[in-house]
C-alpha positions, 0 to 999 in steps of 0.5 A: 186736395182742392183739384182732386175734389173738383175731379171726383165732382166731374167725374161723378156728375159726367162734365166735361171741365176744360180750360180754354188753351189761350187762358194757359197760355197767358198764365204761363207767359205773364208768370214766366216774366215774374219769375224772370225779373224776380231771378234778375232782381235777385241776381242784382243784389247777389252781385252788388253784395260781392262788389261790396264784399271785393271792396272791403278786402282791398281796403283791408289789405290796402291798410295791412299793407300800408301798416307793414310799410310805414307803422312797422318798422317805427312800432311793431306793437301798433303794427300788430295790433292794427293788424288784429283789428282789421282781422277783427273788423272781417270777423265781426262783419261776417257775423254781423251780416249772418245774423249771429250776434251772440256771446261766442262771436263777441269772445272770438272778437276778443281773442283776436284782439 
């Protein structure tokens, strides 16, 4: 609106509004590198959450697999049930981090439970 208005202005009063081509050009660069190193920034917390996420499922499998081995076969009832709960633990995160803490994922948590 404002850009029109400052047109129908020139126009109507016949002056001649130019910007100097070496302003844009500044304007353009320095708004390039913010744009730039807001991606990067952005891109840098995108991949340190997947390390994070890949670290949480190895150490999830790595117990599943220990519980397998050693828990199962002198309990089977604590083997299942440590199971569950790692289960639950991906369950909850993923809700936790979503941000949809409500009455639904606490009933899905105890399902799995």
């Amino acid at each position: 609106a404002w850009s029109c208005f400052v047109r129908a202005i020139a126009y109507k009063y016949q002056l001649q509004l130019e910007i100097p081509f070496t302003c844009a050009i500044l304007f353009g660069q320095a708004i390039t590198l913010l744009l730039t190193l807001r991606t990067n920034q952005s891109l840098a917390r995108v991949q340190e959450a997947r390390t994070v996420t890949g670290k949480i499922v190895t150490q999830a499998r790595e117990v599943a697999a220990l519980s397998s081995c050693y828990l199962y076969p002198n309990d089977p009832n604590l083997a299942i049930a440590m199971s569950r709960y790692i289960c639950a633990y991906g369950f909850a995160l993923k809700r936790y981090v979503r941000g949809h803490l409500d009455e639904y994922a606490v009933n899905n948590v105890y399902c799995i439970l």
